[in-house]
MARVO-160043 format. One line per field, with one value per atom (N, C-alpha, C): x, y, z; residue number from 0; atom name; chain; residue in three letters. Coordinates in steps of 0.05 Angstrom, whole numbers. Atoms other than C-alpha are relative to their C-alpha. Example, Ala and Ser with C-alpha at 12.3 -4.5 7.8 and 13.67 -1.06 7.14 Angstrom:
BEGIN
east (18,246,18,-16,273,-15)
north (-24,-90,24,-24,-21,22)
up (0,156,0,-1,143,14)
num (0,0,0,1,1,1)
atome (N,CA,C,N,CA,C)
chaine (A,A,A,A,A,A)
residu (ALA,ALA,ALA,SER,SER,SER)
END
This chain:
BEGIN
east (-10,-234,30,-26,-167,23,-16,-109,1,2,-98,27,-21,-26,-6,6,-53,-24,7,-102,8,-19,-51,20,-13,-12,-13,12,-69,-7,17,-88,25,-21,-10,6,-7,-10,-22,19,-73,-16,18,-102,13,1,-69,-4,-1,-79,-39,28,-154,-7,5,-153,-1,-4,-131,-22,19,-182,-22,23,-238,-1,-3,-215,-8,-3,-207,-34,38,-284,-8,19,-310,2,-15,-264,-5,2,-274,20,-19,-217,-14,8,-260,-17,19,-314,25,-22,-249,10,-11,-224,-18,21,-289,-7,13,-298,25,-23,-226,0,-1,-233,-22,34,-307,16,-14,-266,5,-18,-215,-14,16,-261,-16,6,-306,14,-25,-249,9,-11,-224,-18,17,-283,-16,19,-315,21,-18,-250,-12,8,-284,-10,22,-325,27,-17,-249,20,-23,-207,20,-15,-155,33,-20,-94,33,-23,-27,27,-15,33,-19,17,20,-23,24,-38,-27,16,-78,2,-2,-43,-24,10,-74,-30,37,-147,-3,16,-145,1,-5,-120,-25,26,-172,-31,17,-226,-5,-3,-208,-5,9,-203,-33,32,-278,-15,25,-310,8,-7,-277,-13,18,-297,-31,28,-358,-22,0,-362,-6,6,-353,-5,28,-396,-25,19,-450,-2,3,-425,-4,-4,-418,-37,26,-495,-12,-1,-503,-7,-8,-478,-19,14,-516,-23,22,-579,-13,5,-573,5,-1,-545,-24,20,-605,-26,20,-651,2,1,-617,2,13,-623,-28,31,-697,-15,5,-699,15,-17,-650,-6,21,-661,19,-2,-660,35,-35,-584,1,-4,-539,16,-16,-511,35,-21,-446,36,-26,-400,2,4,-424,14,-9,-388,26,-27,-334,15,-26,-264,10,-24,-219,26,-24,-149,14,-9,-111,22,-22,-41,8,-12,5,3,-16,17,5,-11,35,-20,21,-13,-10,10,-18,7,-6,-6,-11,12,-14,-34,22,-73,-14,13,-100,-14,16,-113,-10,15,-132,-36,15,-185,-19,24,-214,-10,26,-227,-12,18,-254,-25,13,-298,-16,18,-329,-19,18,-388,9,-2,-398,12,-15,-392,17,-27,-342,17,-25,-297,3,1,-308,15,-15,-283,23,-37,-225,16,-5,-212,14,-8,-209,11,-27,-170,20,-20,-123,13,-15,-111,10,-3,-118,7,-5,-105,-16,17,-161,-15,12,-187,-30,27,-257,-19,12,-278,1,1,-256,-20,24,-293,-29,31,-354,-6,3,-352,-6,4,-347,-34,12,-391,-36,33,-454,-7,4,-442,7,-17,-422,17,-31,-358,-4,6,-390,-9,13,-424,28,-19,-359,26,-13,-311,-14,10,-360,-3,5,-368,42,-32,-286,9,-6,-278,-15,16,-330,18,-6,-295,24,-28,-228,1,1,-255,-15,6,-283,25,-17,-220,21,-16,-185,-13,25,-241,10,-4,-227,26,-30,-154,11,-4,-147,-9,7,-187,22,-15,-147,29,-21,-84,0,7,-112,-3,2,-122,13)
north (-13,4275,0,-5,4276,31,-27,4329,0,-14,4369,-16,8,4335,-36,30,4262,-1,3,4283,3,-10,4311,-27,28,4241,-16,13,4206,4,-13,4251,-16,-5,4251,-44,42,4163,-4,26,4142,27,-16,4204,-13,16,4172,-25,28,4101,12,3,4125,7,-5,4167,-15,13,4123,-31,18,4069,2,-9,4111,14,-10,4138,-26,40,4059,-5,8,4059,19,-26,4122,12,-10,4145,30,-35,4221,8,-12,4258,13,-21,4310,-20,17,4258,-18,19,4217,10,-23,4272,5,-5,4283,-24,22,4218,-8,2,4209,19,-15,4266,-5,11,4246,-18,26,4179,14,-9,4213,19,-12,4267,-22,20,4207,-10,11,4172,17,-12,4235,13,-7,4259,-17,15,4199,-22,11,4176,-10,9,4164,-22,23,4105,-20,9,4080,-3,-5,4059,-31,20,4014,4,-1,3995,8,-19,4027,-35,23,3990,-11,4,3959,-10,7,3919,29,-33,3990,10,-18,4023,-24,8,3962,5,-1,3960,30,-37,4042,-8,6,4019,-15,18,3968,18,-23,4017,13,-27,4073,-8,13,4024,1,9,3997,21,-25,4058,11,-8,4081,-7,17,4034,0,0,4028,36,-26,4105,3,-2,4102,-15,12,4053,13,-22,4100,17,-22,4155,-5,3,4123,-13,10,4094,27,-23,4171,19,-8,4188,-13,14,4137,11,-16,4160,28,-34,4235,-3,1,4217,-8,6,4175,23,-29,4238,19,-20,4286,-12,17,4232,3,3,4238,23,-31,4309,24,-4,4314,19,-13,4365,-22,10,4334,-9,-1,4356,23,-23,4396,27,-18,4458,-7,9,4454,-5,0,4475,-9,22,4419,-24,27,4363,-5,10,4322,2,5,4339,-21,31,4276,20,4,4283,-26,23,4233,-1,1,4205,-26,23,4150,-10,13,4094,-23,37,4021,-10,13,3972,-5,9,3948,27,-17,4022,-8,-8,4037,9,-17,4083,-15,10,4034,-20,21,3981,23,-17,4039,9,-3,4057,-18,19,3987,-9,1,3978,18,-22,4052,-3,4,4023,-20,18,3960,20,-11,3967,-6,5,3981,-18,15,3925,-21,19,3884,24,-22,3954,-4,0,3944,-16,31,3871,1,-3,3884,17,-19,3948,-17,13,3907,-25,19,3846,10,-3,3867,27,-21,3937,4,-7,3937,-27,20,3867,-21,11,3841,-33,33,3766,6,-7,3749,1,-8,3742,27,-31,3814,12,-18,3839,-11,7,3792,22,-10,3821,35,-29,3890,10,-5,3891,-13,12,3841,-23,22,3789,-21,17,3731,-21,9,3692,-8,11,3658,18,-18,3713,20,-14,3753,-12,23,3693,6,1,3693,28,-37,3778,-2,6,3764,-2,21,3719,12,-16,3751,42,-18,3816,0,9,3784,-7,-4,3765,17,-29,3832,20,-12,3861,-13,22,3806,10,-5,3824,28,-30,3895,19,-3,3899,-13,14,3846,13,-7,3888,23,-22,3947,-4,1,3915,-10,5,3895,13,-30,3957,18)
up (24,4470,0,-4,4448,3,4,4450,-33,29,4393,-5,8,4386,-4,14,4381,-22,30,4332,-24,22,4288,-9,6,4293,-14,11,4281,-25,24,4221,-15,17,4194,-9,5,4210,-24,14,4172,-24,27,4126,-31,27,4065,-7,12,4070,-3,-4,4086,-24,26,4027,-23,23,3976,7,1,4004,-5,4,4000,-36,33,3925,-12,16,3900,-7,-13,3928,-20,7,3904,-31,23,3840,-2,4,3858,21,-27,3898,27,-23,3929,20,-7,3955,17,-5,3979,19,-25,4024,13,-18,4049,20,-5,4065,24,-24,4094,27,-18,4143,24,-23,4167,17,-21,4194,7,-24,4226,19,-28,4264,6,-5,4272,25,-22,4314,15,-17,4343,17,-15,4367,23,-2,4391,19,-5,4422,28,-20,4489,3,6,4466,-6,8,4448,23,-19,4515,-8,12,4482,17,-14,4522,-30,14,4497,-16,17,4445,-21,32,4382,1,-3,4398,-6,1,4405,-22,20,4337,-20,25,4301,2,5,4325,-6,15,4309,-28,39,4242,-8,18,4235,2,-17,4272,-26,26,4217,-25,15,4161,-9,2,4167,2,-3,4183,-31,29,4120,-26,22,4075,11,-4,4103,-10,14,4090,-25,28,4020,-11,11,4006,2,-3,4033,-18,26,3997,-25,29,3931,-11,1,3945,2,-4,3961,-28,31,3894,-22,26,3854,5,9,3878,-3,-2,3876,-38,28,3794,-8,13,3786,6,-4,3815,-27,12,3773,-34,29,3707,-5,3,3714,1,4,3715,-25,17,3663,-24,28,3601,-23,33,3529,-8,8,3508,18,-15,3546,-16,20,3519,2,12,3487,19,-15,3538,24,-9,3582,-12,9,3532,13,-8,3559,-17,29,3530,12,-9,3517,-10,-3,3525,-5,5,3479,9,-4,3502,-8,14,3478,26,-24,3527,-9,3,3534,-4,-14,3529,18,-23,3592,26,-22,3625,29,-23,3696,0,4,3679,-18,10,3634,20,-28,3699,3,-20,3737,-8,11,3684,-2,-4,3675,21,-25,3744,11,-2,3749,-14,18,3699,0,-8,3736,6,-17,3762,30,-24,3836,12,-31,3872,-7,13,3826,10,-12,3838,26,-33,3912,1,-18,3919,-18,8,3867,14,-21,3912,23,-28,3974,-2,-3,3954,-10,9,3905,13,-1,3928,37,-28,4006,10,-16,4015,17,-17,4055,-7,10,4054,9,10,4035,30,-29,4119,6,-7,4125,-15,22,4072,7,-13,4095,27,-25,4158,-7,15,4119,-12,15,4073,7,-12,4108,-28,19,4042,16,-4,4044,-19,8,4032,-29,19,3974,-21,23,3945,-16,7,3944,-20,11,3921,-37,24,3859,-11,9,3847,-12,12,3848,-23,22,3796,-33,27,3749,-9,7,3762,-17,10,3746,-29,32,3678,-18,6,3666,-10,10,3669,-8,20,3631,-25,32,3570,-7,4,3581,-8,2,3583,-27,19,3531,-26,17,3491,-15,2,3497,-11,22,3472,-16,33,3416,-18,17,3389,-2)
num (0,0,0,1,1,1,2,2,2,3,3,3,4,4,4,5,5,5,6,6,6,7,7,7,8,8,8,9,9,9,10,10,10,11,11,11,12,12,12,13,13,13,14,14,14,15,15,15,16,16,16,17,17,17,18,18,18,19,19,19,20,20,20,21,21,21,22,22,22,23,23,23,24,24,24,25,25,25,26,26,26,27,27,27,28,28,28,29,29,29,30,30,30,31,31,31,32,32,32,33,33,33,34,34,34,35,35,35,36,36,36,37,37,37,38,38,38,39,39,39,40,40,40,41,41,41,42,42,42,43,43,43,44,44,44,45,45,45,46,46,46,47,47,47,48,48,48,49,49,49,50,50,50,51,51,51,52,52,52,53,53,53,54,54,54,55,55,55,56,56,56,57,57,57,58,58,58,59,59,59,60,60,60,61,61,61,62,62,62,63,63,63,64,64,64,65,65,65,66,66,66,67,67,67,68,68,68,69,69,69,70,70,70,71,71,71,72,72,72,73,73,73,74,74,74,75,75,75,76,76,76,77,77,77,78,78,78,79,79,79,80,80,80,81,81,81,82,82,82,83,83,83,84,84,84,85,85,85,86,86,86,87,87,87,88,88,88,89,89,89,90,90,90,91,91,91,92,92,92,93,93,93,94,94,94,95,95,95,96,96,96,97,97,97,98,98,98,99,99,99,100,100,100,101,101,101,102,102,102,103,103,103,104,104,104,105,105,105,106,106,106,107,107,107,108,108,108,109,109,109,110,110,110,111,111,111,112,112,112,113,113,113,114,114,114,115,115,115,116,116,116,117,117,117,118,118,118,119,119,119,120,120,120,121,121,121,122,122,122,123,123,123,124,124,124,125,125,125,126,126,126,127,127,127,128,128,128,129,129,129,130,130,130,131,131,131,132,132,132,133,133,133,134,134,134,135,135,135,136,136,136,137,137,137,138,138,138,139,139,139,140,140,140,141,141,141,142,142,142,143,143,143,144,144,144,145,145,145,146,146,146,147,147,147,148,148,148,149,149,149,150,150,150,151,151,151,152,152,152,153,153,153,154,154,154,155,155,155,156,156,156,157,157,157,158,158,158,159,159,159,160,160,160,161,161,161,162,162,162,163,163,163,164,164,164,165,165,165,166,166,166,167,167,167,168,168,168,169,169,169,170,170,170,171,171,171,172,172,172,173,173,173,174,174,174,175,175,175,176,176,176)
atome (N,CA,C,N,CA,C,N,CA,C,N,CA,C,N,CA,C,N,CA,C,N,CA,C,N,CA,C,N,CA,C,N,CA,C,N,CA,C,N,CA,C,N,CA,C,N,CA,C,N,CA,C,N,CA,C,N,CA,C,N,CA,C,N,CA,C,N,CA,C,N,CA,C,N,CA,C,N,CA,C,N,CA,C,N,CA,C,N,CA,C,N,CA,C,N,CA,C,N,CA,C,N,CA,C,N,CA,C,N,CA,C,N,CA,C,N,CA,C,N,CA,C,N,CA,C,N,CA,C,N,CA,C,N,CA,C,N,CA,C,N,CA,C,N,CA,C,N,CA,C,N,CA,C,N,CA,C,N,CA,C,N,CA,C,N,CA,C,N,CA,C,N,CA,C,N,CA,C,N,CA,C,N,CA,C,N,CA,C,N,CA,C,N,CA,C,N,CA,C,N,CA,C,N,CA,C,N,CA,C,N,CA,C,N,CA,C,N,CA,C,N,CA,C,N,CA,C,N,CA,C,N,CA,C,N,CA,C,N,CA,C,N,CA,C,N,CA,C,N,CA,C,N,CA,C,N,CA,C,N,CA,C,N,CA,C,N,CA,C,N,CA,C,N,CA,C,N,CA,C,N,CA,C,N,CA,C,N,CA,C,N,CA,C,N,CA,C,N,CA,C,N,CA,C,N,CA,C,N,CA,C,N,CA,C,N,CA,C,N,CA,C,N,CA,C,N,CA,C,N,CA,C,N,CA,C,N,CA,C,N,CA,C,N,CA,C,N,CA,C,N,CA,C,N,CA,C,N,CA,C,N,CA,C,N,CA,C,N,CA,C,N,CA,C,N,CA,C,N,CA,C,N,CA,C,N,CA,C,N,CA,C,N,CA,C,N,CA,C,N,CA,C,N,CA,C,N,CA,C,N,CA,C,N,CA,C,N,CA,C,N,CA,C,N,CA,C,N,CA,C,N,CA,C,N,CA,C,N,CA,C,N,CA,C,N,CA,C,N,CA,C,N,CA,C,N,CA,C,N,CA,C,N,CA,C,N,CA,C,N,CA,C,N,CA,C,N,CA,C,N,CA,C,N,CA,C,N,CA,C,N,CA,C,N,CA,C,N,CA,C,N,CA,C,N,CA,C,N,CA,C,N,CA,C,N,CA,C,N,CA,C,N,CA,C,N,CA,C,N,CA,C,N,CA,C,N,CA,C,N,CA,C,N,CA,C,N,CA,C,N,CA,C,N,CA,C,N,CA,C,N,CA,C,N,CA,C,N,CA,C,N,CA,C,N,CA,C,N,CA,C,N,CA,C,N,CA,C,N,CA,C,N,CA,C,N,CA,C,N,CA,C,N,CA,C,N,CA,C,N,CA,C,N,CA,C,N,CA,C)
chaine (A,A,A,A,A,A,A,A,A,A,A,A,A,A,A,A,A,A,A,A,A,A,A,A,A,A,A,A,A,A,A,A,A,A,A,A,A,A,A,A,A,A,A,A,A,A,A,A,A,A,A,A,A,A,A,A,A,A,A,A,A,A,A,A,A,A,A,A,A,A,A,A,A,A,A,A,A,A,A,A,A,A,A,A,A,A,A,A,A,A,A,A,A,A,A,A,A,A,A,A,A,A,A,A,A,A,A,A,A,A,A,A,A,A,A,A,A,A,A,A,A,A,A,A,A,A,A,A,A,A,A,A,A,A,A,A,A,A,A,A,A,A,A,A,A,A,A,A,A,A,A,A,A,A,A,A,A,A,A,A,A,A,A,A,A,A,A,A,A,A,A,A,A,A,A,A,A,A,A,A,A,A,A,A,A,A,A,A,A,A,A,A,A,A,A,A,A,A,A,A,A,A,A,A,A,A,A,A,A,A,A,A,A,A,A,A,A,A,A,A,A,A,A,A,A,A,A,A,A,A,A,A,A,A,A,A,A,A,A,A,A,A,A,A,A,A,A,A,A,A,A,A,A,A,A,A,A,A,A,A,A,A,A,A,A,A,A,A,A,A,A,A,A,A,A,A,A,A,A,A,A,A,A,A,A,A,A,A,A,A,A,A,A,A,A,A,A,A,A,A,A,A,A,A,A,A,A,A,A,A,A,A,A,A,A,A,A,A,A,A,A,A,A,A,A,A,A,A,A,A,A,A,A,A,A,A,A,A,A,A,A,A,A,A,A,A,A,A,A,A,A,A,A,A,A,A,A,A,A,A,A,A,A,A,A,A,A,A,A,A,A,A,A,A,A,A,A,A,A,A,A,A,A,A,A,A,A,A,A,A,A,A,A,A,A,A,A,A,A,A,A,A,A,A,A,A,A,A,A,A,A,A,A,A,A,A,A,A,A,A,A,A,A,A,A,A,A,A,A,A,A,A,A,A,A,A,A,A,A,A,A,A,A,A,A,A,A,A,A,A,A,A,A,A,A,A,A,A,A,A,A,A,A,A,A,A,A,A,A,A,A,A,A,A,A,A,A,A,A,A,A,A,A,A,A,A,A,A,A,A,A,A,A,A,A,A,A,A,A,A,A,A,A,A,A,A,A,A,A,A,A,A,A,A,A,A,A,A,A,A,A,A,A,A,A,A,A,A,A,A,A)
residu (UNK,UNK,UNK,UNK,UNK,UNK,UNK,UNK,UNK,UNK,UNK,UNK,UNK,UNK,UNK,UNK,UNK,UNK,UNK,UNK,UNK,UNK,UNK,UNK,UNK,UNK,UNK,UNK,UNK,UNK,UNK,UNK,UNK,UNK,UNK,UNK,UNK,UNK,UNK,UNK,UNK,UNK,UNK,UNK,UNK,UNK,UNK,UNK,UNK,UNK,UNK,UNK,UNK,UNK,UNK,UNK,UNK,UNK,UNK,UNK,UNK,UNK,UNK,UNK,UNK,UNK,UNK,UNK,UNK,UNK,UNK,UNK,UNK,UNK,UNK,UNK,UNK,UNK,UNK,UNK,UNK,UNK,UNK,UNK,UNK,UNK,UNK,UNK,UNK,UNK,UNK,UNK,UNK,UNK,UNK,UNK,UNK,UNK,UNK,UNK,UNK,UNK,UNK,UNK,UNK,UNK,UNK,UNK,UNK,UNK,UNK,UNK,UNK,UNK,UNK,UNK,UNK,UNK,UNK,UNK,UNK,UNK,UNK,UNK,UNK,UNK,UNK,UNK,UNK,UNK,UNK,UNK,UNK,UNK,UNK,UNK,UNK,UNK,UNK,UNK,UNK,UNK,UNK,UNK,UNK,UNK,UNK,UNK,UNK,UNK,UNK,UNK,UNK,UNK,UNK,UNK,UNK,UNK,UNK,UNK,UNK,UNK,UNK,UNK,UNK,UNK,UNK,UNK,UNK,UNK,UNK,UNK,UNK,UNK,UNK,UNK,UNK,UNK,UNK,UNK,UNK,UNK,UNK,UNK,UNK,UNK,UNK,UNK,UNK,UNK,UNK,UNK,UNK,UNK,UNK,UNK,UNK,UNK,UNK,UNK,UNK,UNK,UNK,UNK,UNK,UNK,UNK,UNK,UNK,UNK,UNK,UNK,UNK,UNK,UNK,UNK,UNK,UNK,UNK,UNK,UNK,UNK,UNK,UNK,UNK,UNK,UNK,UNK,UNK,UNK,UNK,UNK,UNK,UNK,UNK,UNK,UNK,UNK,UNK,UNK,UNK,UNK,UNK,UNK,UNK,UNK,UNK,UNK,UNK,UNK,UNK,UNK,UNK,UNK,UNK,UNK,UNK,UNK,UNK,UNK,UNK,UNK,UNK,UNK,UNK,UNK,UNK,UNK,UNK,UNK,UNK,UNK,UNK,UNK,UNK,UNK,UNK,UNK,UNK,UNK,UNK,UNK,UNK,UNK,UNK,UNK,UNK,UNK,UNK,UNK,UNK,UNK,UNK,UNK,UNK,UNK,UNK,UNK,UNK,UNK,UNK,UNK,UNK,UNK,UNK,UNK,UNK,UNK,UNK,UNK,UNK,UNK,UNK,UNK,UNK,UNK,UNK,UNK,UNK,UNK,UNK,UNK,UNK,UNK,UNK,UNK,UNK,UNK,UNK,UNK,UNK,UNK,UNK,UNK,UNK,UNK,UNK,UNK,UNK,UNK,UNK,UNK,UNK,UNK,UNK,UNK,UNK,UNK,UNK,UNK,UNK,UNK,UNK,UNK,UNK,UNK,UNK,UNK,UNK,UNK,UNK,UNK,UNK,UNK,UNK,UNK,UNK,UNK,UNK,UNK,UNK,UNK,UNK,UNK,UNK,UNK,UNK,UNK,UNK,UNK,UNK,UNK,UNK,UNK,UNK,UNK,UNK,UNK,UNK,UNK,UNK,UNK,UNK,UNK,UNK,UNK,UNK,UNK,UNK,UNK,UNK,UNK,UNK,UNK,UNK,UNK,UNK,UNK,UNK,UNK,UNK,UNK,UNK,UNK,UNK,UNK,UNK,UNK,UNK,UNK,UNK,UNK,UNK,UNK,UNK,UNK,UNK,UNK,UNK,UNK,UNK,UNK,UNK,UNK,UNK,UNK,UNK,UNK,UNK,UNK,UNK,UNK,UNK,UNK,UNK,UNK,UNK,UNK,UNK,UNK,UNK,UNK,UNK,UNK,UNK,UNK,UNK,UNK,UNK,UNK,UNK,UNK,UNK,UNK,UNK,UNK,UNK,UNK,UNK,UNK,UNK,UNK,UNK,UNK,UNK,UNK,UNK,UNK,UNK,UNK,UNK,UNK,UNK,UNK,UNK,UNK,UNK,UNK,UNK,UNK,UNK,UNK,UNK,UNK,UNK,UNK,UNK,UNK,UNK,UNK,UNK,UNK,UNK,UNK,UNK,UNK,UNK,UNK,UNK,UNK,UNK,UNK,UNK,UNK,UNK,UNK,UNK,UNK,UNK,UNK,UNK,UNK,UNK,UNK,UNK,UNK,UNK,UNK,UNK,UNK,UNK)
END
């Protein structure tokens, strides 16, 4: 097990990249934090199963280590999520009372805001959000993600490409109007 002062490093090095990898995945904060912390006790607890020689070589395989379990995390969770929604869809009443409706909040932006990407790929489905997630946002080539995810190279190459003109359709739409 580790000391309490290298878990606190490890928390302060990698809790935001984890965060924001597992948000990209998931699109819920709280679920994102939950998800980021599981890794890191994960890793800090479990640190015995981990004897990695010291210098950079070591920071990266934690990084990669933390990474994968991460993602791999919130893919769970978000498979987690879909079938506890589809549970509670099938149990669902009729209409809900009133002060259940979603409020919208309008605001003026650019066409091509920030928050307007952010929205249309909150707005793929699953596993197009995933592989736009993990190339465009974290960087990863399509062997990492094979190796991730248990696809393969080909299947992901093609989820890519279809997502890419998803949010070409979607975006395109949006400044058109």
């Amino acid at each position: 097990m580790m000391t309490r002062e290298e878990s606190i490093k490890i928390y302060n090095t990698y809790s935001r990249k984890l965060f924001n990898i597992s948000f990209r995945i998931v699109g819920d904060s709280d679920l994102a934090e939950e998800v980021m912390q599981d890794t890191i006790l994960k890793f800090v607890t479990g640190r015995g199963l981990f004897i990695l020689p010291a210098g950079a070589d070591r920071e990266r395989k934690e990084g990669a280590w933390l990474t994968k379990t991460c993602v791999r995390a919130s893919i769970d969770a978000l498979r987690k999520k879909k079938r506890e929604r589809l549970f509670l869809d099938e149990y669902a009443v009729e209409e809900a009372p009133e002060y259940f409706a979603p409020v919208s909040i309008e605001r003026e932006e650019s066409p091509l805001s920030v928050e307007k990407v952010k929205s249309a790929i909150r707005g793929l489905p699953g596993p197009y959000r995933l592989i736009v997630t993990l190339v465009l946002m974290e960087g990863l080539d399509y062997e990492e993600i094979s190796e991730l995810t248990g696809e393969s190279e080909g299947t992901l190459r093609t989820r890519f490409s279809r997502a890419r003109k998803m949010l070409a359709e979607r975006l395109g739409d949006d400044t058109e109007s």
